[in-house]
C-alpha positions as CSV (number, residue, x, y, z in Angstrom):
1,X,100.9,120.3,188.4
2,X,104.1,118.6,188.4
3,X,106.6,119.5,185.2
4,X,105.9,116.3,183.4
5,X,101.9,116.8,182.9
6,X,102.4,119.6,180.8
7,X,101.2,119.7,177.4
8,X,104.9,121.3,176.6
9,X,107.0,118.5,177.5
10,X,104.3,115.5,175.8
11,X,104.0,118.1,172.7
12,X,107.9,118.6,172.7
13,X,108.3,114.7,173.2
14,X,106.5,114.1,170.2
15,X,107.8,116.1,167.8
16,X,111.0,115.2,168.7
17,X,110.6,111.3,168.0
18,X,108.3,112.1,165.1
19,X,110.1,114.4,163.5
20,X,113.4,111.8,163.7
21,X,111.2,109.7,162.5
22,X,110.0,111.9,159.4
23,X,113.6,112.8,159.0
24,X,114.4,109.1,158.7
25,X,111.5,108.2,156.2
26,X,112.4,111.0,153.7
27,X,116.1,110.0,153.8
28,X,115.1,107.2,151.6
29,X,113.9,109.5,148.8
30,X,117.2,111.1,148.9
31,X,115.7,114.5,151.1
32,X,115.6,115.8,153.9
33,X,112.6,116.5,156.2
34,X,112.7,120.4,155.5
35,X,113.5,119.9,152.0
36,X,110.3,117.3,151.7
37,X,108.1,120.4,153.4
38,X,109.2,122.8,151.2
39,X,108.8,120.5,148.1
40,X,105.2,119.8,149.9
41,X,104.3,123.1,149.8
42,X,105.7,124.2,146.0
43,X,103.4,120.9,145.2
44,X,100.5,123.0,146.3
45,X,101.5,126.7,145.3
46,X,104.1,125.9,142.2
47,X,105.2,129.5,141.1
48,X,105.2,131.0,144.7
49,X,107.8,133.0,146.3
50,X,110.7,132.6,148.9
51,X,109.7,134.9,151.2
52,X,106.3,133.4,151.0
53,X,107.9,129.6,151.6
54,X,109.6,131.4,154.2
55,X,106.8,132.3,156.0
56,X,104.6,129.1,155.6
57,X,107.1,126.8,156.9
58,X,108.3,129.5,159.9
59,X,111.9,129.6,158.5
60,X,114.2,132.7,158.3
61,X,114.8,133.8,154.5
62,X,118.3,132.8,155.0
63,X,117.4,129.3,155.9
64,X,115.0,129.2,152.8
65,X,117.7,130.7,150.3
66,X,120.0,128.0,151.5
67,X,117.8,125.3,151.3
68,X,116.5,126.3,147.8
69,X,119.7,126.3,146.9
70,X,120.4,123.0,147.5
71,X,117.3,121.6,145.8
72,X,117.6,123.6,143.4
73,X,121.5,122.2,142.2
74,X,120.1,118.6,142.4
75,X,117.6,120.2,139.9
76,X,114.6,119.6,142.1
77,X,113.5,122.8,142.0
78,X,113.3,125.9,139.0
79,X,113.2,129.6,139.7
80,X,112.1,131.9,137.2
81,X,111.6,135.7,137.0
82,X,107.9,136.3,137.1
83,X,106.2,136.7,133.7
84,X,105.2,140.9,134.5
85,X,106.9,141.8,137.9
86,X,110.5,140.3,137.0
87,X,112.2,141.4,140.1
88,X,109.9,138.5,142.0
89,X,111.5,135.1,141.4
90,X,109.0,132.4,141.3
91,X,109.9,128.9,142.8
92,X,108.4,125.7,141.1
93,X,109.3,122.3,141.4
94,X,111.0,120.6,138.4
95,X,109.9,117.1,136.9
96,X,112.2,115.2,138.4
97,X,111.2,117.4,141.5
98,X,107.9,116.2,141.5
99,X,109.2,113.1,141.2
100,X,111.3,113.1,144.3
101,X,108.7,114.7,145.8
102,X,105.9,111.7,145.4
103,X,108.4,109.0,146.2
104,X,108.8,111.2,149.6
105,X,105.4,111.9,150.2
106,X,104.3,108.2,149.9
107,X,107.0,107.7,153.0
108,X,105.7,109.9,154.8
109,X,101.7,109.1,154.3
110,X,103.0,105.6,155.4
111,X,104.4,106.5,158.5
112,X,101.9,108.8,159.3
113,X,99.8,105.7,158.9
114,X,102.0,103.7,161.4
115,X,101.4,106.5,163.9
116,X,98.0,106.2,164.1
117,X,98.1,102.4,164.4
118,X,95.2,101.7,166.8
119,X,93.7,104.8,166.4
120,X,90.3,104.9,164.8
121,X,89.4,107.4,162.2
122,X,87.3,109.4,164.5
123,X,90.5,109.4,167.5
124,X,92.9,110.5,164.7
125,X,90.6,113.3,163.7
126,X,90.3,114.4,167.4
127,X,93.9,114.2,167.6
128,X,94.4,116.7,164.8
129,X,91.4,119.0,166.0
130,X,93.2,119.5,169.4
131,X,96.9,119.9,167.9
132,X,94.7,122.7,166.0
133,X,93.4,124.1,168.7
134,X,96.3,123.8,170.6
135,X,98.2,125.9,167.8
136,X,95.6,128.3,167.9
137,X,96.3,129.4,171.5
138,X,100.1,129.5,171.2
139,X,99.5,131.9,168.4
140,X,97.4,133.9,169.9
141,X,99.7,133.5,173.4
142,X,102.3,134.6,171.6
143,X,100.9,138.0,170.3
């Protein structure tokens, strides 16, 4: 199989532009795409830790410290000592957070909207089955 059929380089290809793209969408709400994921996920799991945003978005600790950091000087984001184990710090997303957040997240439902112009509902779900499947093996490749 020559270089160019691999999944790699169409999977690579497409995160690349859609990830530029992403990056571009959010920019309008004032964010960045990373800071948009972690807002995403605080949206979902408000009082959850660092380590644990770490881990779900596949960043270094570092990388999360620093980009907390940032949201959280803009005042997008609040963290607290946990109510009976006060050494944890729990990470939940201000008002004017959620705020941000929303404005964000309606970009990005729209342009994942745009990407699946000419798609029908039932292609678009096959397409997200076989990403998932496809992230499935390159977990378990990679153990």
């Amino acid at each position: 199989m020559h270089y160019s059929e691999r999944l790699l380089i169409h999977i690579k290809q497409a995160e690349r532009i859609t990830q530029a793209a992403k990056e571009a969408a959010v920019r309008e709400a004032g964010i960045t795409a990373a800071q948009q994921a972690a807002l995403a996920v605080l949206s979902d799991n408000p009082g959850i830790n660092a380590a644990e945003l770490a881990r779900r978005l596949s960043v270094t600790p570092q990388t999360m410290n620093s980009l907390l950091g940032r949201l959280e000087t803009r005042g997008l984001i609040a963290r607290t000592p946990h109510p009976i184990h006060g050494t944890l710090i729990e990470i939940r997303m201000t008002e004017r957070g959620a705020e941000v957040f929303a404005t964000a997240d309606a970009l990005v439902a729209k342009l994942d909207a745009r990407l699946a112009e000419g798609l029908s509902e039932a292609e678009s779900a096959a397409v997200r089955d076989l990403l998932a499947r496809i992230v499935r093996n390159a977990e378990a490749a990679g153990r």
